[in-house]
Structure formats: structure tokens, C-alpha cells
N, C-alpha and C positions, 0 to 999 in steps of 0.2 A: 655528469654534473648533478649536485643534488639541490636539492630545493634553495636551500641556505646560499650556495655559490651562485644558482642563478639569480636572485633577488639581490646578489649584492653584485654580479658583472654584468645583467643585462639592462637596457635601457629599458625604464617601466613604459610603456604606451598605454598612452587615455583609452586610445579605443578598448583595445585589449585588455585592459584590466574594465573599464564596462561592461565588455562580453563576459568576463567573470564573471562581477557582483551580477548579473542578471543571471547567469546560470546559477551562482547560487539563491538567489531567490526563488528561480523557478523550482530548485532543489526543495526549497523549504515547502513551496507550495502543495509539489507531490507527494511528500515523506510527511510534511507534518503529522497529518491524521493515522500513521500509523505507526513512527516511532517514540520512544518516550521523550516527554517534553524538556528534561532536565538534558536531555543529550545534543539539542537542538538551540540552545540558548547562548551559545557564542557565538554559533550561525548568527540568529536574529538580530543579537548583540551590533554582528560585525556589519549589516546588510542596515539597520538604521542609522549606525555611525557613519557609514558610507556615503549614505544618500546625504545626511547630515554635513559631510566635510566638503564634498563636493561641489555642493551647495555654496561652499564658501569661497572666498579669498585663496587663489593659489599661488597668489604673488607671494602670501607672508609663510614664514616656514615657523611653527611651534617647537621650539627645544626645550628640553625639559632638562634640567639637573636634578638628581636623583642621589639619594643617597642614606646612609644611617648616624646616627650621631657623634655628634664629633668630626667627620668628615671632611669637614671644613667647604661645603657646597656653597652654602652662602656668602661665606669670607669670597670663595671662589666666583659669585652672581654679582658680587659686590665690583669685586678687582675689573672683569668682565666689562663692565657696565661702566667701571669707573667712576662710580658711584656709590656713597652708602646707600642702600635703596632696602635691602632686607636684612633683618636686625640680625647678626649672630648672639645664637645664644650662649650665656653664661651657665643658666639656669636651664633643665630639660625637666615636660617638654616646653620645646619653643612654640609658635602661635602654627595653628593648624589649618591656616588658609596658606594658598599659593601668591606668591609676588609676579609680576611679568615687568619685562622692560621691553618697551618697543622700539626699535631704529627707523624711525622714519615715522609721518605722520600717524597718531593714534586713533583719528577717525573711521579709517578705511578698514583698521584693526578690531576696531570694537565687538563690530560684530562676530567674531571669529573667537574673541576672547567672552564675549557672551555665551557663545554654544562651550566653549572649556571651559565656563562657570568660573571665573576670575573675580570677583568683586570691585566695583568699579576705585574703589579707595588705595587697591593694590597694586593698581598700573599705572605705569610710570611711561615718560617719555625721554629713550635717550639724548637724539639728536637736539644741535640745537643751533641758531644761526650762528655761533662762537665754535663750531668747530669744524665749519668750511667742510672740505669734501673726507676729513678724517675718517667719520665714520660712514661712508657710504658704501663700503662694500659689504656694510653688515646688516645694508636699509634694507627693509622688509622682514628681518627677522624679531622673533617673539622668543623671546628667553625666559622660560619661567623657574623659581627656586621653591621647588616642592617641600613638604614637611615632611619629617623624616621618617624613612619606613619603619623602624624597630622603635617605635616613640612607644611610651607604655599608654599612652593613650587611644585606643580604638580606634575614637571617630579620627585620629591622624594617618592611621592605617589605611582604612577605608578611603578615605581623599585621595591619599597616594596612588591608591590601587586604582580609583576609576578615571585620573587624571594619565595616569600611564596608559588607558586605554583610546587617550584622544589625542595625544600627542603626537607630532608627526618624526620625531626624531628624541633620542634618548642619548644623554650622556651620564651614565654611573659616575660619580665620584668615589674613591676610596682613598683609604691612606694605608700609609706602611705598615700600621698595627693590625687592623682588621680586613685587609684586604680578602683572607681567606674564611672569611664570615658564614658560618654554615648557612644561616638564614636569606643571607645574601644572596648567593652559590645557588641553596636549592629552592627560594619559595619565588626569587625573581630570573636570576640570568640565565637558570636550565631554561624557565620559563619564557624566552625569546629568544629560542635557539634557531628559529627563522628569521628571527628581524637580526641579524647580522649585518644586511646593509644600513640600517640607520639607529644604529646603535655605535657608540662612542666609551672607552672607558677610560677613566682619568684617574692614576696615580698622585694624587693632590699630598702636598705637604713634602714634595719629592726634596726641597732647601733642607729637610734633615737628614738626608741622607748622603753617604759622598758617590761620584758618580760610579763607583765600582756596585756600590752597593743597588745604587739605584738601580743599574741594568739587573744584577740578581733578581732583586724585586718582579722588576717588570718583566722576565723571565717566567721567573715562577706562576708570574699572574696571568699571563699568556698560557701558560699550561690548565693550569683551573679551569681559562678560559675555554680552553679547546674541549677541554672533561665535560663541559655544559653545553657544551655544541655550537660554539660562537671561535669558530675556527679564524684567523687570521683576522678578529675584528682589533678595531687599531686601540694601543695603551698608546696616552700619552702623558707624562711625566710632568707636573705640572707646579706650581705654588701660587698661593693667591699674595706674600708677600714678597714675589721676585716678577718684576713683568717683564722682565725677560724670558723668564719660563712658561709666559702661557702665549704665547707664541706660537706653537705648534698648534693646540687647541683654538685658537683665533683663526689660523691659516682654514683648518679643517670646517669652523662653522661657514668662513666667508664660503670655502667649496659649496658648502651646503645650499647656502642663501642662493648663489652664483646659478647652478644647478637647478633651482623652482621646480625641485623634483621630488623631495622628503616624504610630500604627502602621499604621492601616489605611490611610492616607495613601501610608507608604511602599511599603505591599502593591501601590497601587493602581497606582501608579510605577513600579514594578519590574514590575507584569503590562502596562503599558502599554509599557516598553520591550521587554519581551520580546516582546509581541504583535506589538511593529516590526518585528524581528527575524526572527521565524518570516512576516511577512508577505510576507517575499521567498523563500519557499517555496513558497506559495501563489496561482495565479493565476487566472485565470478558470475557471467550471465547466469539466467534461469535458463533451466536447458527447454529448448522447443516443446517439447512433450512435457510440461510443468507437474501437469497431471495427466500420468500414463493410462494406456488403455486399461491395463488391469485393475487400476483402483480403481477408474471409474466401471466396470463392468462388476467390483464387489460391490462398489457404494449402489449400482444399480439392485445387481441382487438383493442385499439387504433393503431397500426400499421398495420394492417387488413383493417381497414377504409380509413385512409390514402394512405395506396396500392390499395385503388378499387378494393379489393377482393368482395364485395356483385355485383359488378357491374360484374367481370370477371366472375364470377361462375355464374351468370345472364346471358353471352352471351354463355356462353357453354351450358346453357342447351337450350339456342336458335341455338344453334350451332346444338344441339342433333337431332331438331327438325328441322332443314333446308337440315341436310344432311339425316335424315332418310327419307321424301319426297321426296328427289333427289334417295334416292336407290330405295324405293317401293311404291312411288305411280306410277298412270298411264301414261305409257310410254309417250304418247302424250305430257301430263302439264311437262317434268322432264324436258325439256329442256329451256321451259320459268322459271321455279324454279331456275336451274341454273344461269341463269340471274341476279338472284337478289345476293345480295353481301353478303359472307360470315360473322358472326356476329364476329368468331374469328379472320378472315383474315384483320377486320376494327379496330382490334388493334393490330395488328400486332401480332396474337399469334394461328396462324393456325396450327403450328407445333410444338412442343416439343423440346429446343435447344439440341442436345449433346452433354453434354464436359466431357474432361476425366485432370488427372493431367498433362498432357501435351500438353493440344492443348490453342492457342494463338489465336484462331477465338473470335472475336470480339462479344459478345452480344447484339443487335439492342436491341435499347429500343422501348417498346411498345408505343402504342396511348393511353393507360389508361390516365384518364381526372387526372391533377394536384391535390393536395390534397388541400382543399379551409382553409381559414385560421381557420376556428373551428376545421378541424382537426388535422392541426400543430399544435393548441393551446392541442389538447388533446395527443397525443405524447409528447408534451415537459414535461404535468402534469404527466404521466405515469413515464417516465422516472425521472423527482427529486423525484417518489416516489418508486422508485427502490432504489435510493440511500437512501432517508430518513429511507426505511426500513431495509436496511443495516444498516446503523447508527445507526439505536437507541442503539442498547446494548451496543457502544463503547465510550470514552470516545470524547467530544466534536471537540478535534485536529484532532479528525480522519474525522467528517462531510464534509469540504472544498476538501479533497484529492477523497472522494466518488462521490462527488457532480461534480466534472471534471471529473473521470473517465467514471460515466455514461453518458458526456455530450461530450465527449472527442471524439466519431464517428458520432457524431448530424449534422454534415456537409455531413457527405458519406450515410448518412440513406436512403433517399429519390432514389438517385442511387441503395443502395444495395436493397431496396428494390421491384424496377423494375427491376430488372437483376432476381430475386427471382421468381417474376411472370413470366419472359419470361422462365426461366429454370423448371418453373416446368409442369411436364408431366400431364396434363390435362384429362387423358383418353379417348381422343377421335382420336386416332391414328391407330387405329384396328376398326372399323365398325364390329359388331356382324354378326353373321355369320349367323343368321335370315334372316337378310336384303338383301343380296344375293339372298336365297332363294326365299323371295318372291317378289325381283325381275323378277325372273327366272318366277315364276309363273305369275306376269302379264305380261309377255313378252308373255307366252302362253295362256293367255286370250284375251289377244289382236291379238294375231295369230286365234284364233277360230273366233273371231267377222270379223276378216278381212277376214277369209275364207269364213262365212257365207253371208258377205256381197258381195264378190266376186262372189259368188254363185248367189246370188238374181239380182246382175247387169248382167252375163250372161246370165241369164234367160229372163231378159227385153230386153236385146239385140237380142235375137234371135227372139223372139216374135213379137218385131220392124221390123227386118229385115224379117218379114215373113217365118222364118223356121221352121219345127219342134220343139216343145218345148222338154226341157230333163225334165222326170217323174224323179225328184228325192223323195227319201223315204221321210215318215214322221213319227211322232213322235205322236203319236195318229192324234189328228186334225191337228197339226201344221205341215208345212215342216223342212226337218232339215237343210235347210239355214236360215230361220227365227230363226228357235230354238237357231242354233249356233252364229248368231249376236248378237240376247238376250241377253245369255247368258253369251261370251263374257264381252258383256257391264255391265250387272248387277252384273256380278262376280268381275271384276275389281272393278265398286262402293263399293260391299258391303266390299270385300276385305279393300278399303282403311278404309273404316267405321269402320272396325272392328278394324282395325290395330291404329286409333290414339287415343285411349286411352292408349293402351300398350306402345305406343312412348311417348304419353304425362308421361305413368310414368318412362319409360327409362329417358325422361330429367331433371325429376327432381332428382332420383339416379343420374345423371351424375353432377347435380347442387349439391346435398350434395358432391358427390365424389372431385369433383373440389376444391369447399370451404374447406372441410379436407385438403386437398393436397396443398392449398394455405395457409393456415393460418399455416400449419404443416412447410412448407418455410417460411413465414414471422416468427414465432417463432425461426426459427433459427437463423434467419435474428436479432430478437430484443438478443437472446443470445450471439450472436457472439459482435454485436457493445454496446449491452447496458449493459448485467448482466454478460460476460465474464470480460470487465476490472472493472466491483467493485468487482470480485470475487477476481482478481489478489491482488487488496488492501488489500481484508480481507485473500488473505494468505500471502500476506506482514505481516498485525499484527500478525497473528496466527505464522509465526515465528518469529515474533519481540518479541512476550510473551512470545515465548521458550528461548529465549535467555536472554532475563530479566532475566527468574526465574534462570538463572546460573548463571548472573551477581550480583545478589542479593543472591544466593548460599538460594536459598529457596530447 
């Protein structure tokens, strides 16, 4: 059953058609901000009209006669009514306001014909105490006689058109000549090819035809009808100078009135066309993985590069390698070593910042070298293929809103991205507990050479000075002040010999360590500005399609 069939055989329910217009509101809400505005404007249209009719009188039913000139609608508003009440015209065009006649008291109507923007001088009351219970099964209804759609006058156009947006049921008029009216056909009837349930079309002036002819007509007009997508909506043959003939069209409006169903009928109509509408916005979920590992492992790359992460994690492990000399090599050189300038301290990133959620200390930017234009150029590529690969599964309206979101913190990047470097802890904050030690240990090899040494210049000295020399021990042949200068010295050398390989591989763990630990920041860094706001869009659509599929009552 397709849209059209069920609006015209199911029974409309309040609730249910509430649970609509509320999804589609909420539709609007989440989609506004990121599809174009022009595409969204029968939604809004439909969702203030709503609230608007709702609002109102559901006792009285709005009909509308519709029609182009000549037609005979008003001879037909008139016969209706029973009443001359709108002038047919002689002369075109005729008067560009709408008429209404009301069955049954006009106060309780007022209002109702105020939101349809009726003028108060227009409306008419049909009933009256002279015609007893005649007209009561058409009490509550509002019958209005529009101005004509093909009027060459604009603003009659314009009337037409927003008066057919408020009305709760629609009866076309036509006649035998222009029934097949191109303009008719395609700027109105294709154009309510969901409102099939409260829609009416009327063969008016059918007294000129004989009845063989008359069923040809209404034949062929049924055909046209169905070409516009208004399948099985009822023709009835009709004449405003035989009241015989409008009889069937009388039966049909009392159903209507009887029924106090039209309005929500047309609500239902109007959210099922819309929901059409919006549904080619709408296309398959977003798949889980919106944005796959591997774009985000490029977008990281590329922002990695950009950051001077191969060049930071470079100076750390020159870092590794300047402060572990300064703790354990030979006491003598540590102090010219020191001299020379730290590899982190020349980008400013000697220390590890701390911040917590409440401190307002300002983050220094580093000295990392600018990113040179081939690597903006590769960020910027990264980034539209963030978006592009969000996009694919969705339908086309949604690419433009992806395509800003991921580009929408391309200004704070370059910032967020050095604040990233300066905050991330480097590992080099704790010096190993090795280093110390062997510290310790050439501070006492250098105390043995210097005792030894001390030893062998005492010894010259007394020997100079003509004293007694001191028999110190020896160590087979050698004395053990020579031994202990030696030793000293060769110990501290072999010491350092041994030790920079172990440091050489301490810095390069400290260069992997680093570059994890940087690019694990810059990742966050491209999550936060690049793939958190296309996410927010694709859970904008993810519940925009929720709320479709209510609004469409899928």
C-alpha cells in the first residue's frame, strides 16, 4: 500500500499523527543547522501550520472550491449554499479575496476563519431558524470559493496558493472544455498526489453534456487523474443549474462534516508529502566505522608531520643522550658537557607542562620549526578525506555540511597542535636510576686516580726536598700509587666505553617512547578538531533518520 492509499483507507489518529509532527520537528531541529535552508521550508511550513490548526476548532471542516476561470466554482458555492453569496464573474479577473459560508453558528468559526485569513465582510452564515433541521448535516462545515488560479492577476495566484495550504479538504472544479488544463494537471493536481484522501474533483457544468458523453468525460478525467497520482480520487458530475445534479457532491461533503476527520486527514497528507520530500535527503545508515582506522591514521600522520613530531622525538633522544653524559661520564668533561645547550630546552620543551581542569596557566608555545607549505598542503588533503569519507554512504545534501565541519577548527589546528607537544610528557623527567649509580661510581674512580696521583706527587716531593722517601706497598712489580692512578683513569674510560651503547640504546627507546606519546597527542588533537565535529553531523542524520522513519510512519 503506498502512501496515497493509506491516507485515503486508514483511519487518521490524533495521537499518531502528534507522534509525527513531533518527529518531524525534532527532524528539523537536528538537520536544520546543516541542510540548506530552502530544502527545509515545507517542513517548517507544515510543523507551524500544524501547531496552528490544531489549535483550533475540529468540529468545523474547511472546504475549499478551487478552480480556473470559467469553471463555474462560484455559480457552484452559490447553488451549494443556496444562496447568492459570491458574485460570478462576467468580467475577469473577479475579486481576489475568498468567500466562506458557514452551516451553523459563525462565532465558534471565527476564529478558524481568522487563522485562514478570511475577511470579516466575506463570511456568510448559512443556517437559519427558517430552515429547521434542512441544513444540519452540513452544520460545522466552512466552505470557501477561492479566486481563480490562472487569474492574470499575481496577487490572485498567490492567495490561491497559500489558502490551499490551510485548508482541510479540496474540491477542484472543472468543466468539459478545460478539464485537461495543462496548468491545472501540472502546477496543482500532480501536486497533491498524497492528499488523495481529501481531495474531491468536480465535473461542473456536466447539464451540457448528454449522459453518454458525460461518462466519456469523466472517464478520461479519471485517467489524467491517475497520470498525476490521484488514483481512484472521486469525479463527480455535477451542475450549479440542476440541483438535482449536485447531489452526489452534497452526499460527499455531509460524509466529510459527519466524519470531523478532514483536518487531520489533511495533516496526514501534508506530513506524508513532506516525509517524501525529506526522504531524498535521507539514505542508508552511517556505517559504524563513519571514519575508518585508516583515514584517521593518515589524518594523524599528516598532522604528526606538520607538529614536528619526527623532529621532537629526534631531539629527545638527543636529549637522552646529552643528559645521560652529563650524569655518567667522567666527572672532569660533565662540566664542559653541561655548557652545551640542551636539545629540549632549544624548543622549549625541557619539562612536561601540568595542567589539571582547573588551572588557567598559560601554555608557552615551543620553538618547533613552522609546518612548510607541503605539509599544510597535506593536512588540508587529510582532512577533506575525513570528510569525503564520511560522506560517501550519505545522500549528496549532506557532503557541503561534512566538508565545513571538518574544516570548521582548520584555523585553531596548528595552535592546538603545539600546545599538544608542549603538554605531552616526554619521558625524560625521571633520569633512570642507573645513572646515578654510575655516577657514584665515577666519582669514585676519579677519587682513586686522584689519591694515587696524590700519592706519586708526595712522593716527588719529598724526594726533591731531600727526605726520606715513604716505602709504599706494591702490587706485584708496580707501586699501588701508580696502580691506583691507572686504574682510576682506565676504569673511568672503559666505564664510559661500555656504557654508550646502552645509552645509545636508552635513546632510541626514549625516541620511540616520545613519538608514541606525541602522535598519541596529536591524534587526539586531529579527533577533537577534525573527526569529532563530522561525527556530531553524522549523529545529526542518525537522528534525523529516526525521526523520518516516524514521520513517514515506516
Amino acid at each position: 500500500m503506498n502512501l496515497v492509499q493509506k491516507s485515503r483507507d486508514e483511519s487518521v489518529d490524533a495521537e499518531s499523527l502528534a507522534r509525527r509532527l513531533e518527529a518531524l520537528a525534532r527532524f528539523l531541529r537536528v538537520a536544520d543547522p546543516y541542510l540548506p535552508d530552502g530544502e527545509l521550508v515545507a517542513a517548517h511550513t507544515l510543523v507551524e501550520r500544524a501547531s496552528g490548526r490544531l489549535t483550533l476548532s475540529l468540529d468545523h471542516t474547511v472546504v475549499a472550491l478551487a478552480g480556473s476561470t470559467g469553471s463555474g466554482k462560484s455559480s457552484l458555492f452559490n447553488a451549494l449554499a443556496r444562496f447568492k453569496l459570491s458574485p460570478v464573474g462576467v468580467r475577469r479577473p473577479t475579486t481576489g479575496t475568498a468567500h466562506a459560508v458557514v452551516w451553523g453558528p459563525l462565532e465558534p468559526a471565527n476564529r478558524l476563519l481568522d487563522w485562514v485569513g478570511v475577511l470579516p465582510r466575506q463570511r456568510f452564515v448559512r443556517e437559519s431558524a427558517l430552515d429547521g433541521d434542512d441544513e444540519a448535516t452540513l452544520r460545522g462545515l466552512i466552505l470557501l470559493d477561492l479566486p481563480d488560479f490562472d487569474s492574470i492577476e499575481r496577487a490572485h495566484q498567490l492567495e490561491v496558493d497559500r489558502l490551499l495550504g490551510l485548508v482541510d479538504q479540496i474540491v477542484w472544479v472543472v468543466d468539459p472544455q478545460k478539464y485537461g488544463d495543462r496548468v491545472l494537471h501540472q502546477a496543482y493536481l500532480s501536486q497533491f498526489s498524497t492528499h488523495a484522501g481529501v481531495t474531491i474533483v468536480v465535473l461542473n457544468q456536466a447539464d451540457r453534456l448528454t449522459p453518454a458523453d458525460t461518462e466519456v468525460v469523466r472517464s478520461d478525467l479519471a485517467r489524467l487523474l491517475e497520470e498525476d497520482g490521484l488514483t481512484d480520487t472521486p469525479v463527480i458530475a455535477t451542475s450549479a443549474k440542476q440541483p438535482g445534479m449536485l447531489s452526489d457532491l452534497r452526499s460527499a461533503l455531509e460524509s466529510t462534516v459527519a466524519n470531523r476527520k478532514a483536518a487531520l486527514r489533511r495533516l496526514a497528507a501534508d506530513l506524508d508529502a513532506v516525509g517524501e520530500d525529506l526522504g531524498a535527503m535521507i539514505g542508508p545508515p552511517a556505517a559504524e566505522d563513519e571514519v575508518d582506522r585508516t583515514t584517521v591514521r593518515q589524518l594523524c600522520d599528516a598532522l604528526a608531520e606538520s607538529a614536528g613530531v619526527p623532529g621532537v622525538a629526534d631531539s629527545t633522544a638527543a636529549a637522552y643522550r646529552h643528559r645521560a653524559a652529563a650524569a655518567t661520564g667522567w666527572p672532569l668533561v660533565r662540566g664542559l658537557r653541561r655548557l652545551r645547550p640542551d636539545p629540549l630546552r632549544k624548543l622549549h620543551l625541557a619539562e612536561p607542562v601540568k595542567t589539571d581542569s582547573v588551572s588557567t596557566d598559560v601554555v608557552p608555545r615551543t620553538s618547533v620549526p613552522e609546518a612548510d607549505a607541503a605539509q599544510k598542503s597535506a593536512v588540508g588533503l587529510t582532512v577533506r578525506a575525513v570528510a569525503a569519507r564520511a560522506a560517501a554512504p550519505l545522500p549528496e545534501v549532506w557532503s557541503p555540511s561534512l566538508n565545513s565541519a571538518a574544516r570548521s577548527k582548520a584555523a585553531d589546528l596548528p595552535d592546538a597542535l603545539d600546545r599538544a607537544v608542549a603538554q605531552t610528557d616526554l619521558g625524560l623527567e625521571q633520569p633512570p636510576a642507573w645513572w646515578r649509580a654510575v655516577g657514584v661510581l665515577q666519582w669514585v674512580l676519579l677519587a682513586t686516580a686522584a689519591a694515587g696521583l696524590g700519592w706519586l706527587i708526595l712522593g716527588y716531593a719529598l724526594t726533591a726536598l731531600g727526605l726520606p722517601e715513604i716505602d709504599g706497598p706494591t702490587v706485584g712489580v708496580v707501586p699501588l700509587p701508580t696502580l691506583l692512578l691507572l686504574s682510576g683513569l682506565a676504569g673511568g674510560l672503559l666505564l664510559w666505553l661500555v656504557l654508550r651503547p646502552i645509552i645509545e640504546a636508552g635513546a632510541r627507546r626514549a625516541r620511540r617512547r616520545a613519538e608514541l606519546r606525541l602522535r598519541a597527542a596529536v591524534t587526539e588533537v586531529g579527533r577533537g578538531y577534525v573527526v569529532a565535529p563530522v561525527r556530531e553531523v553524522l549523529n545529526a542524520y542518525a537522528q534525523a533518520r529516526e525521526a523520518l522513519s516516524v514521520v513517514r510512519a515506516e
